[in-house]
N, C-alpha and C positions, 0 to 999 in steps of 0.2 A: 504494500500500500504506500503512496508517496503521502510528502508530512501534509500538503492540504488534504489530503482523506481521512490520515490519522485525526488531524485536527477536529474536522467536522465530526468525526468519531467520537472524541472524547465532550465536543458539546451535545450530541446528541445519550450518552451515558449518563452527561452530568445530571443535564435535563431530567432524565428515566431516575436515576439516583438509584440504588443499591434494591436489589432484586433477586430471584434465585439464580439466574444466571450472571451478575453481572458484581465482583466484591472490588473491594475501594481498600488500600493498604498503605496507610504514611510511609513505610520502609526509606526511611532518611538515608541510612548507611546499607545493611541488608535485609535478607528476609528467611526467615527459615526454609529449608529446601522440604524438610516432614513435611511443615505446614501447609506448604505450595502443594504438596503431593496431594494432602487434604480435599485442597478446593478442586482440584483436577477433579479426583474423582466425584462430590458434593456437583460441579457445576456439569462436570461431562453428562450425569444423571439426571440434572434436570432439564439441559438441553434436552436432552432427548423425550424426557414427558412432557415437554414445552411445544415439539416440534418444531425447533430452532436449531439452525447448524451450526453453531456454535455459541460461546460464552465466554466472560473476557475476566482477566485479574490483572486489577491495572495498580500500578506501584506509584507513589506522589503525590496522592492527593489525599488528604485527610477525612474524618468524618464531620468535617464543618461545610464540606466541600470545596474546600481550600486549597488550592494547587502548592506543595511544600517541596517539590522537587525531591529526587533522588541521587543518590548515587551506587544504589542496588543493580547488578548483577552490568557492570562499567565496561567489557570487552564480548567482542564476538565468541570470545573462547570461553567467559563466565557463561553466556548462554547457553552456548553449544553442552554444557559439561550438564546444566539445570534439566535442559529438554534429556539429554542420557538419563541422568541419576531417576530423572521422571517416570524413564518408559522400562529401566531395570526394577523398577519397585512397586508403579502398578501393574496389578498382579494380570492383567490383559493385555499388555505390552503398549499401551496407548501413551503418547505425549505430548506434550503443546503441537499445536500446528504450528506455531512461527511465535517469536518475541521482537517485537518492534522497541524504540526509543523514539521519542520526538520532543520537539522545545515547544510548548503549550504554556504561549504567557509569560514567556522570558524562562521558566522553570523547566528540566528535565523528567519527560513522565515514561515509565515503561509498560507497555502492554503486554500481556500474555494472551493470547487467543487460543482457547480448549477447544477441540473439536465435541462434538456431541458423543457420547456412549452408540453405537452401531446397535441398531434394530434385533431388538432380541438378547443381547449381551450388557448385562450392570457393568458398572467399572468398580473394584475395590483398588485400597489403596493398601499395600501391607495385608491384605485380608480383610480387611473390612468398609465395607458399602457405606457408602459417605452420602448425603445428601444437604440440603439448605431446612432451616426453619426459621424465616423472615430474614435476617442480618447473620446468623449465627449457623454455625455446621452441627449438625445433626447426622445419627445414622441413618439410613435408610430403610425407612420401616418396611414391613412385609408386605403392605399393598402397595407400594412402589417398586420393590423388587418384583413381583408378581407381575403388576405391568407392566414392565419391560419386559423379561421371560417370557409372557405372552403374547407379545407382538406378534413373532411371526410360527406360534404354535400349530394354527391352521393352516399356514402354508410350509410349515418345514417338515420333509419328508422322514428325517432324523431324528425329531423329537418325538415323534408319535411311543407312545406306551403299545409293547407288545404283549397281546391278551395271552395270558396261559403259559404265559415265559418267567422264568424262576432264575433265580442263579445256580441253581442244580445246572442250569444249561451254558452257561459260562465254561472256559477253560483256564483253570486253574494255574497252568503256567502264565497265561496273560494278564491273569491278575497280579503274579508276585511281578512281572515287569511292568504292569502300570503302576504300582506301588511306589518301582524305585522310580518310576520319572517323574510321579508326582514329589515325592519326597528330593529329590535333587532339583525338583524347580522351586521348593519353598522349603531348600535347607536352613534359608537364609531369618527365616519367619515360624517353622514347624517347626519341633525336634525329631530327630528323626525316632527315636524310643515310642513317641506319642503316637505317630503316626503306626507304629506297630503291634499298639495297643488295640486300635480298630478293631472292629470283625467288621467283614465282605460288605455286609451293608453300610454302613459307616462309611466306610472307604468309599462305596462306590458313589454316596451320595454327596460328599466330601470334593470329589471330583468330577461333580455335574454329569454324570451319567446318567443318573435315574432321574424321576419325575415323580417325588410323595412316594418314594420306594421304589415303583414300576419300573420295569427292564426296556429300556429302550431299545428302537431301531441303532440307535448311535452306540449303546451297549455292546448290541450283536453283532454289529461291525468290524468293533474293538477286541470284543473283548469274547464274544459266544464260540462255542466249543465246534468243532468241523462237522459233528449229527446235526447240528440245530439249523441246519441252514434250511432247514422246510419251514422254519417260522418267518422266514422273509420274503419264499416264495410268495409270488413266481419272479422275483427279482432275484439275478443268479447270483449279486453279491460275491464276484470273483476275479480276483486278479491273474493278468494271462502275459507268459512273459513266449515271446516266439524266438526265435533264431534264423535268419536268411541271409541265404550267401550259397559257398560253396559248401559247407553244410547246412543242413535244416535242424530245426528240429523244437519243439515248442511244450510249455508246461502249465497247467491250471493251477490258481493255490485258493483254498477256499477260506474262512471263516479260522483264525482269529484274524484281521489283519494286522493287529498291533504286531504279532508275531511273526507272518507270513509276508508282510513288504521286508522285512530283513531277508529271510529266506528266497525271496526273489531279487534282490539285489545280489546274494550271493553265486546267483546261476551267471551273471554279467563277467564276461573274462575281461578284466581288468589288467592287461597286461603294464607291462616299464615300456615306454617313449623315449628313446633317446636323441636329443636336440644339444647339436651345434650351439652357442654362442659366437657371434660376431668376433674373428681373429682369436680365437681361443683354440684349446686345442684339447681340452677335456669336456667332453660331453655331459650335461647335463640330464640327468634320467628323471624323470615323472611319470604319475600314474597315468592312463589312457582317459581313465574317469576320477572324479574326484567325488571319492564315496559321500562325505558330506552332500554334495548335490544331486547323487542317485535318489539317496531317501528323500530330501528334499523336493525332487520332482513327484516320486513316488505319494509322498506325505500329503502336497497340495490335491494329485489326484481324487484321492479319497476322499482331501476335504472337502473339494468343491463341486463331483462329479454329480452330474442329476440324477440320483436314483431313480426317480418316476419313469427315465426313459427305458426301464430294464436293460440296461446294455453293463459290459465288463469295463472295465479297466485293462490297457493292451499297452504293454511293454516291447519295442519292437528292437533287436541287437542288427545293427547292419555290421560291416567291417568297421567300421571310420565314423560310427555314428548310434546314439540313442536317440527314439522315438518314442514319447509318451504323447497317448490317446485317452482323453475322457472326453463324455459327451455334456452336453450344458455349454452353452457360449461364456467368452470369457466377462464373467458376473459385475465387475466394476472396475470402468479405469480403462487403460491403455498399459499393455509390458513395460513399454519405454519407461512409461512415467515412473512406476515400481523399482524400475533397474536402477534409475537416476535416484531412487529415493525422493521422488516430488510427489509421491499420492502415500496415502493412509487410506484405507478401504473405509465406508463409509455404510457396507450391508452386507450380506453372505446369503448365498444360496441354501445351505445349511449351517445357521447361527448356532443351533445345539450340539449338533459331532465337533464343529470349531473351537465349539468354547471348550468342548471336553478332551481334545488332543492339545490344545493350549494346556488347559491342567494337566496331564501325560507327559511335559516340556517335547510335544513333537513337532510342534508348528508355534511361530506365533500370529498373533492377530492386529499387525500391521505392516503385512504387508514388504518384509523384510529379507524375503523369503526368495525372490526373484536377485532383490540387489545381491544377494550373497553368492548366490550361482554365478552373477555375469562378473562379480569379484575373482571366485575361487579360476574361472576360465583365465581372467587378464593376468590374475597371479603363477598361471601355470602356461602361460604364451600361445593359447588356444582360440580358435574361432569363438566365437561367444555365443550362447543358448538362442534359438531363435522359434517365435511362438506364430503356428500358420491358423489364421483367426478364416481363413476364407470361407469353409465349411459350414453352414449355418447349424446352430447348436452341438458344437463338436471344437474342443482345444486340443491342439495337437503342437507338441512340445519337442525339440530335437536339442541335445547336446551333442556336440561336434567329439570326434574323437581323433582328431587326426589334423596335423598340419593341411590348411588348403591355400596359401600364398606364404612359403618360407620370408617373405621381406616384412608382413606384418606380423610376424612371429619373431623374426628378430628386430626388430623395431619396438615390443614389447620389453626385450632383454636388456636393450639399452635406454632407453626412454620410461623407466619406472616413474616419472612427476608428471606425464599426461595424465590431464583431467579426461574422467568417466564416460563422457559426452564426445570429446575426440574419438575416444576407441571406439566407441559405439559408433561414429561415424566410419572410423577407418573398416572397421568389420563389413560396415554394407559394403564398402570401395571395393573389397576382397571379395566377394560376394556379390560382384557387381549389380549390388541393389541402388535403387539412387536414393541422394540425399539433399537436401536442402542447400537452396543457393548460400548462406549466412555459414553453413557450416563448411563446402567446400571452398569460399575465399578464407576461411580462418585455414584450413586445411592446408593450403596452397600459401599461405603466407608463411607460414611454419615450413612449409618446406616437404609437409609431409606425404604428398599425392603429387603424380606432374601427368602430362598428358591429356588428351581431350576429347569429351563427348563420349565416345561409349570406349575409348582407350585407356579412359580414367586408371589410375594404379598406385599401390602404396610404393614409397620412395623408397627404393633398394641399396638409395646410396649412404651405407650408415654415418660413413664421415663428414659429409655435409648436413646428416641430420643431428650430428651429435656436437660442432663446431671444433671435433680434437684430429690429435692423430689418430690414427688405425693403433696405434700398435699402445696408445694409454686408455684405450675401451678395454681392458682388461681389468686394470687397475684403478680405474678412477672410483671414486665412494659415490654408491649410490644416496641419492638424498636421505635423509633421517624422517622424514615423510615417510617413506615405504618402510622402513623398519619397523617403524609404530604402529603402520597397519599390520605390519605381522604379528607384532607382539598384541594387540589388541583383538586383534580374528584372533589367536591361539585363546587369548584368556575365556571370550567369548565362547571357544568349545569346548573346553575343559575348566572352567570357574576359576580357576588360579593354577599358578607356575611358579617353581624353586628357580634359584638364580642360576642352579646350572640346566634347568629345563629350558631358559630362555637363552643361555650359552648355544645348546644344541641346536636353537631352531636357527639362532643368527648367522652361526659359524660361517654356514656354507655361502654366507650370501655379502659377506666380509670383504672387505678390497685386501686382496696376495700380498700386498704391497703391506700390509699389518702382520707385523710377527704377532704370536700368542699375548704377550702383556700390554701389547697397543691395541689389539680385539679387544680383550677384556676391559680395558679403560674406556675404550668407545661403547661397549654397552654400557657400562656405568654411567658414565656421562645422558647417554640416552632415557636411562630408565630413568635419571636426577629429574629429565629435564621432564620426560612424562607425569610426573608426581607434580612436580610446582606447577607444572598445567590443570594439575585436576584430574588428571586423566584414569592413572593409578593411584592405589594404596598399599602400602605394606603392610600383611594383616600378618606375618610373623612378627622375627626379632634383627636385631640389626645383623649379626652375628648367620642365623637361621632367616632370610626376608622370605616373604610368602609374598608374590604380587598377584591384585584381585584390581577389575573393572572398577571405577569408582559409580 
């Protein structure tokens, strides 16, 4: 929003004055980040029974209405760190849509804009449901949580209660595995002893599976035993993974799928890639797939597939290539935007399986999910995921498994500080998909495409893309930008890393030119400087450091 928008913004606010969607905070110097968490949730919740798309906390202005300025949350990176610590701790992954600043009245005020709660799905904050009562946060009582949950009751095919289903008919392995991913998504918040304390029912309602006890379609999905698949019929509820090439060969996996999308990623030969770097002379090896985004394609599957169509889920192995098939058009939004991290989903085809493999930590529920695959591909010098929308009602998914233009694979190798948006351009180039006039004169000014009209191509010449010699692309350090994205994706999959866990992952990607105690001083130096950012914590000892996402 530019500042004459914000401006009329906050006259139009002042005017309305303090509402369930709208709190008003002096925050002079700062503002508690719990607190903030607080109203996230409190305002997400009532946008939503509001029918408003969003809800705003605005910092600067007192309860006189008195514009007092701030100097709460002062850099792009205090931001950036509040919208994180927001969307790691509500417990639905949701967080500010944007944080604005503007000068209103000679004084400094800052906005936060809450997107609404998504149709069907409360927001807790830490675990617990936050709402408004007049000026003040309140929980959210049980006929407001109700109303939300029941939004899209009648139309979600996943929430329906199934008549005459028991947890007799559940499988018992999938229950001690949903256990642990509930319990590692709210280690943080549960204990894990408590959580073991449950019996099945407990658990399972704990983890929004059931509905008032009843064994849901979203249950039997997850979590139902391979006999019970005649309680879903004539919906075949199956996942189909095939094989084509020079051999064939194809496999059904039925009912549980919390358990059976592992066991179908495992049938994927996943072989070692070995890639040249640019005047190097030791090859770099990587997987062909990056198992993280197998599940992950697998995972949205299930989320988002239209059951009503009775049709499977279809896994297709080429040589050089995955193909994921579900039916249901793609439900909100555009890829791009996802990839780029510019949308936050705003509905779900099914809001009760989502919310319930959210609890499972197997997906989450903004949409995060795409950006991490087109990361894990750029991170691994790979063509990048591409999603073929043409089909009416029908998403069809393909992860690249194979070098298809060696110059924008090495051009990855050397160029780790292109922005997300570049690559995503350069990938159509390679691919020769077209792309937007603003992006190939940016393309073309970097140096990075030459040629014309349908010759277009990424630039093979590394040393003009790189302004060095040939022969110091070996050794030159890559930026501390990529580092951090490693070290941050790593903690992200694993909750935290020993200092020499994070030794291991950086080793390999170290400038030659560093003997071992100039490595090790250069992550030191790194990890100092991730901490004073906000970025990490050390939740060990100085002596023993444990580093955790902040």
């Amino acid at each position: 929003m530019t500042p004459a928008e914000l401006t009329a913004l906050l006259d139009q606010l002042i005017a309305g004055w303090e509402n369930e969607v709208v709190e008003f905070k002096t925050a002079s110097n700062q503002y508690s980040a719990d607190k903030t968490g607080e109203y996230v949730s409190a305002i997400a919740n009532e946008a939503n029974l509001r029918g408003t798309s969003a809800g705003w906390l605005v910092f600067g202005i007192d309860n006189g209405r008195n514009v007092v300025g701030t100097a709460h949350l002062p850099t792009a990176q205090s931001r950036q760190s509040l919208k994180h610590h927001i969307q790691q701790s509500i417990d639905q992954g949701l967080t500010l849509r944007e944080i604005y600043e503007v000068e209103y009245h000679g004084k400094r005020v800052v906005l936060a804009e809450i997107p609404a709660a998504p149709a069907g799905i409360p927001i807790s904050w830490k675990g617990d449901f936050r709402a408004r009562a007049g000026e003040s946060l309140a929980p959210l009582s049980l006929d407001k949580l109700d109303q939300i949950r029941n939004q899209t009751i009648g139309t979600d095919w996943t929430a329906v209660v199934v008549e005459g289903a028991t947890i007799a008919h559940l499988d018992q392995s999938a229950i001690v595995r949903a256990r642990q991913g509930f319990t590692d998504r709210h280690a943080t918040r549960i204990p894990a002893t408590e959580i073991a304390t449950w019996d099945d029912a407990t658990f399972l309602a704990r983890a929004r599976l059931t509905r008032d006890g009843g064994i849901t379609r979203a249950t039997l999905l997850l979590l139902g035993a391979d006999t019970s698949t005649h309680l879903l019929s004539p919906h075949p509820a199956q996942l189909t993974w095939k094989l084509v090439g020079q051999e064939s060969a194809y496999e059904h996996f039925r009912l549980p799928f919390l358990l059976n999308a592992t066991e179908l990623a495992n049938r994927i030969r996943n072989v070692q890639l070995r890639l040249l770097p640019p005047n190097e002379l030791i090859y770099r090896e990587i997987s062909k797939y990056d198992e993280r985004s197998i599940l992950e394609a697998l995972y949205n599957c299930i989320a988002h597939q239209d059951y009503t169509k009775d049709s499977r889920v279809i896994v297709t192995e080429h040589v050089d290539r995955l193909i994921f098939e579900s039916v249901g058009e793609f439900y909100d939004g555009t890829p791009d935007a996802y990839a780029l991290e510019d949308r936050t989903p705003r509905k779900y085809r099914n809001p009760f399986l989502v919310e319930a493999m959210t609890e499972l930590n197997l997906i989450d529920q903004m949409g995060y999910g795409i950006h991490r695959m087109v990361q894990d591909q750029v991170r691994r010098f790979l063509p990048l995921p591409d999603y073929d929308l043409s089909q009416p009602d029908e998403v069809k998914l393909t992860i690249p498994g194979a070098v298809i233009d060696e110059a924008y694979s090495r051009l990855l190798m050397v160029r780790t500080d292109l922005p997300l948006e570049d690559v995503l351009a350069l990938d159509r180039v390679q691919k020769h998909l077209p792309i937007t006039g603003v992006a190939s004169a940016r393309l073309r000014k970097s140096k990075l495409i030459e040629g014309r009209g349908h010759a277009v191509h990424v630039n093979a010449d590394i040393a003009a893309l790189t302004g060095t010699k040939a022969d110091y692309i070996r050794t030159r350090a890559q930026d501390d930008a990529h580092y951090a994205r490693l070290v941050v994706d790593y903690l992200k999959q694993y909750g935290g890393a020993s200092r020499r866990e994070i030794d291991d992952l950086l080793s390999k990607y170290l400038p030659d030119a560093l003997d071992a105690k100039q490595q090790r001083s250069k992550v030191t130096n790194l990890l100092s400087k991730m901490r004073r950012d906000g970025k990490i914590r050390n939740a060990g000892t100085q002596q023993k450091p444990r580093w955790e996402l902040v």
